[in-house]
C-alpha positions in Angstrom: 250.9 159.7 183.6 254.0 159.6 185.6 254.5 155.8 187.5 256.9 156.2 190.3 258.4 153.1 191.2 258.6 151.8 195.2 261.4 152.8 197.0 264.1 149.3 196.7 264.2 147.8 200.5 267.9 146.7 201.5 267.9 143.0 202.2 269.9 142.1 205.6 271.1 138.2 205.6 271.0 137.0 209.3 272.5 133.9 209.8 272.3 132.3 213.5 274.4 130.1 214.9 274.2 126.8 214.9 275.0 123.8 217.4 279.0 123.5 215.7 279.2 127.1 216.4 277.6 126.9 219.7 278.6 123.7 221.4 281.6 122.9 219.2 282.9 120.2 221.8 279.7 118.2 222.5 279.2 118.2 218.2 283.0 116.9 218.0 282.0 114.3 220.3 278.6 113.1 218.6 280.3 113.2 215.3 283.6 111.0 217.1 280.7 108.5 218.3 279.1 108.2 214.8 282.5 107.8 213.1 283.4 105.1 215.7 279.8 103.2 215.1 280.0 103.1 211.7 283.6 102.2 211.8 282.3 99.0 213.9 278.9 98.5 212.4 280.0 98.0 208.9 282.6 94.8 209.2 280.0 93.6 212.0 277.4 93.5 209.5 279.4 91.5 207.2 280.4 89.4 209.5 277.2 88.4 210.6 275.9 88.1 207.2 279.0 85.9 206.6 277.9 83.8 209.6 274.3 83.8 208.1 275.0 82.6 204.8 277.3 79.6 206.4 274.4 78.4 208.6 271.6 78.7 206.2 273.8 76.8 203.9 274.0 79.7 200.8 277.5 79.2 200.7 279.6 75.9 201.0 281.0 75.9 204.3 284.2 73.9 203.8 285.3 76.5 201.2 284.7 79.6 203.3 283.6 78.5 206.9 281.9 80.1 209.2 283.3 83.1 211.2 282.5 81.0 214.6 284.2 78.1 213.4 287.3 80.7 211.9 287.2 82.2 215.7 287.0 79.0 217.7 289.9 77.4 215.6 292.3 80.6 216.1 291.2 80.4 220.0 292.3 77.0 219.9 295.7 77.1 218.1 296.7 80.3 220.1 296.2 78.9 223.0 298.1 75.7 222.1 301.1 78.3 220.7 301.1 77.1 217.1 299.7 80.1 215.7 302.5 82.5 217.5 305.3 81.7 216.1 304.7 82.2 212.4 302.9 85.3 213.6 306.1 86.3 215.0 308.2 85.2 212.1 306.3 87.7 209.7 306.2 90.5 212.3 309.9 90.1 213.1 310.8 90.2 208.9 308.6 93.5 208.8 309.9 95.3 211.5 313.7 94.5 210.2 313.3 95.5 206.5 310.6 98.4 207.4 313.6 99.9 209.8 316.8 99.2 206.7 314.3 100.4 204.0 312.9 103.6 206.1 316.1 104.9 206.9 317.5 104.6 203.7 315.0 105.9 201.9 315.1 109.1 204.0 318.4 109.4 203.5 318.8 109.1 200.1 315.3 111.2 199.8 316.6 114.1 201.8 320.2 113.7 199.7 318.5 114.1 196.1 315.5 116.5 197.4 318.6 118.9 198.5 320.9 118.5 195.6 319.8 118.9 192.2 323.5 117.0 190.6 322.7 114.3 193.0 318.9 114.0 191.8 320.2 114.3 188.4 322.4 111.7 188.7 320.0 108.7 190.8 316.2 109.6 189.7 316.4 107.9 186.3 318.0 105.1 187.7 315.9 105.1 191.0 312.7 105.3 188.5 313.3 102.5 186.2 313.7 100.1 189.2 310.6 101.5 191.3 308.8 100.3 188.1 310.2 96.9 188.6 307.6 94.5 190.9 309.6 93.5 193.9 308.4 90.4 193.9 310.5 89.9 190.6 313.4 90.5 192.8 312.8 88.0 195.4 315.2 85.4 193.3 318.0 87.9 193.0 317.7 87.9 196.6 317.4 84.7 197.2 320.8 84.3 195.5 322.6 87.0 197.4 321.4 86.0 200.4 320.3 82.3 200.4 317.6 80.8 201.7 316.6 82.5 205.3 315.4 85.7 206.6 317.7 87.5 204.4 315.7 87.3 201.3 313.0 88.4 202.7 314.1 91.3 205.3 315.4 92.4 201.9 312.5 92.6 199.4 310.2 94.6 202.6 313.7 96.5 202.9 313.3 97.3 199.2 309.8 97.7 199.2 310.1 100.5 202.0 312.7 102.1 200.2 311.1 103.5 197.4 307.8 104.9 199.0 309.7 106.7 201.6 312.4 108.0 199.0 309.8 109.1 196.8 307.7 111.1 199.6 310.9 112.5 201.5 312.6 113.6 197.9 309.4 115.2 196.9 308.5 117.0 200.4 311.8 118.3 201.0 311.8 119.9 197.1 308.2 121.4 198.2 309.7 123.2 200.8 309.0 127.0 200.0 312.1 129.2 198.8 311.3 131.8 201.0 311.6 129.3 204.5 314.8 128.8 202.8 316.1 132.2 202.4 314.8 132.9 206.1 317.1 130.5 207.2 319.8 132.0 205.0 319.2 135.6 206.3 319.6 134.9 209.5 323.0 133.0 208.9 321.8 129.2 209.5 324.6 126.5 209.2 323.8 123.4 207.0 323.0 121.5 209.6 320.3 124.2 211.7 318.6 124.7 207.7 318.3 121.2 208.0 316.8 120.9 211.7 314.6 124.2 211.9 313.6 124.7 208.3 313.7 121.3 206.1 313.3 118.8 209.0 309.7 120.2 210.5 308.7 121.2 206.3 308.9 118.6 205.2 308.4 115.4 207.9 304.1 115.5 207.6 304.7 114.1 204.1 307.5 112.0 204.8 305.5 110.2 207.0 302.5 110.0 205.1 304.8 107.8 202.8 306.1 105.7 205.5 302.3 105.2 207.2 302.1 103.4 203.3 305.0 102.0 203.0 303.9 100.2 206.6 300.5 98.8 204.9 302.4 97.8 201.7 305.2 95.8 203.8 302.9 93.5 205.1 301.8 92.5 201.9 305.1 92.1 200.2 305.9 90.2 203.0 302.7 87.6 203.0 303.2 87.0 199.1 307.1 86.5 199.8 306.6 84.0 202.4 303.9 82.1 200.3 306.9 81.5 197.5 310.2 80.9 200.0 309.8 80.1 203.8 309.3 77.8 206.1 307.1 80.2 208.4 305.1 83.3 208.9 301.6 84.0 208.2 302.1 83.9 204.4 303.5 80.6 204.8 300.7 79.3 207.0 298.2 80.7 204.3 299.5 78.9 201.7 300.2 75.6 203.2 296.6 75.3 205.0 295.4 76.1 201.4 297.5 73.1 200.0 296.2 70.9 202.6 292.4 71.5 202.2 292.5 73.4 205.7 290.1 76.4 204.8 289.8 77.8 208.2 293.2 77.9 209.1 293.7 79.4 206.1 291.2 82.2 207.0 293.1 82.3 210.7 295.9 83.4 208.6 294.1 85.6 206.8 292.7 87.5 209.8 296.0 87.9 211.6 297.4 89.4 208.5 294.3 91.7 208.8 294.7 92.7 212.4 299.0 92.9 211.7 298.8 95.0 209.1 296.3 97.5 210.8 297.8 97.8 214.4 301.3 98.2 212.1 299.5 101.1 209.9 298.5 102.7 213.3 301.2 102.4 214.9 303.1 104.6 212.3 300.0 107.1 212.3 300.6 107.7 215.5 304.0 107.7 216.0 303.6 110.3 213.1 301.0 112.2 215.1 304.0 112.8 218.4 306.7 113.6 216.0 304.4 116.3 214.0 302.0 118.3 216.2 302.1 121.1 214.2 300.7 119.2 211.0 296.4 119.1 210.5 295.4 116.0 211.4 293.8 113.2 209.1 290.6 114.0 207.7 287.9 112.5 208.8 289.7 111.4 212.4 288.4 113.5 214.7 287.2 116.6 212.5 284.3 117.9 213.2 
């Protein structure tokens, strides 16, 4: 007895579209909404549970008071102008060693990422001070300088240095040969390899390291005027700490907050108007 077996049917996969595919601006929209919510919802929450636990009493007060009371004292000394001044004493010291230590460490990046002797020559020396905390610095410093804002424009200057010499050496030796050899084909002069084929390369990740390097500065700068000023936000922290003054220590502690982000930003989108050719960040505005 001879079984013949059913003729195979093809299989078609249909796939329809879906509301990205369809209505890709109103879903980049919806998804920009959720991102922003959550981006608000999340500290709110903790705020409020903060503000909770101070009220109900499950945390001592006096050691970590209320966000109201953190708020209303802020409020107050703004408006009397004692908190602006050490706010502009830290933001003034950032600024001025972000500015020295960006532009040498581009420099000295783009130097050793085009010249192998001259990489040769720096990177071991270069690496075994990177390693080095740069807080451990701040008495070298101190003695070059003296007391001041010498000292610390320095140690941000420092700071900056080594995360933008790091990205800019490393992002200019990623450059591809062949965008290279396109530029030397078609007879480019040191400085044209530079502008049209090293310069727009390489500046996305060159400015990744400098949106860090902004984030880290303001830290460095905080714990160096904690240990040797007279002023500034780190100063303030410290001192209200000393004196028993928990919520103007946490005033301090939010302005540092709100500094270092708008500073972070700031280079982000600076970064954004000098590179519109580079993908933006995930998970800002993809949809």
């Amino acid at each position: 007895m001879t079984t013949v077996a059913p003729e195979a049917k093809a299989s078609v996969l249909v796939r329809r579209p879906g509301p990205r595919e369809l209505h890709p601006a109103r879903t980049h929209r919806r998804r920009r909404v959720l991102e922003l919510s959550l981006a608000v919802a999340v500290p709110l929450l903790l705020v409020l549970l903060w503000q909770l636990a101070a009220v109900r009493g499950w945390i001592d007060d006096r050691v970590y008071p209320a966000p109201s009371t953190i708020l209303a004292d802020g409020w107050d000394r703004a408006a009397a102008g004692d908190l602006w001044p050490d706010v502009w004493a830290t933001l003034r010291r950032v600024l001025a060693g972000y500015a020295v230590g960006t532009a040498a460490g581009y420099l000295l990046g783009l130097l050793m990422g085009s010249l192998s002797l001259v990489r040769a020559a720096l990177e071991p020396l270069l690496d075994a001070l990177y390693v080095v905390p740069k807080l451990a610095l701040l008495p070298v410093f101190l003695n070059m300088f003296g007391l001041g804002e010498g000292p610390q424009v320095a140690l941000v200057a420092a700071t900056v240095f080594f995360f933008v010499w790091i990205s800019t050496m490393s992002a200019v030796m990623a450059v591809p040969d062949g965008h290279r050899d396109a530029g030397r084909v078609f007879g480019a002069s040191p400085w044209q390899m530079f502008r049209h084929v090293l310069l727009p390369a390489s500046l996305p990740a060159v400015l990744v390291g400098a949106r860090i390097a902004a984030g880290v500065a303001v830290l460095v700068i905080v714990a160096s005027e904690q240990i040797a000023a007279t002023d500034g936000l780190g100063h303030l922290i410290f001192d209200s700490r000393a004196l028993f003054q928990n919520d103007v220590m946490f005033v301090g502690i939010v302005c540092v907050a709100v500094l270092g982000v708008l500073f972070s930003e700031l280079v982000r989108c600076t970064g954004r108007l000098l590179t519109p050719w580079a993908p933006r960040d995930r998970g800002r505005g993809q949809s």
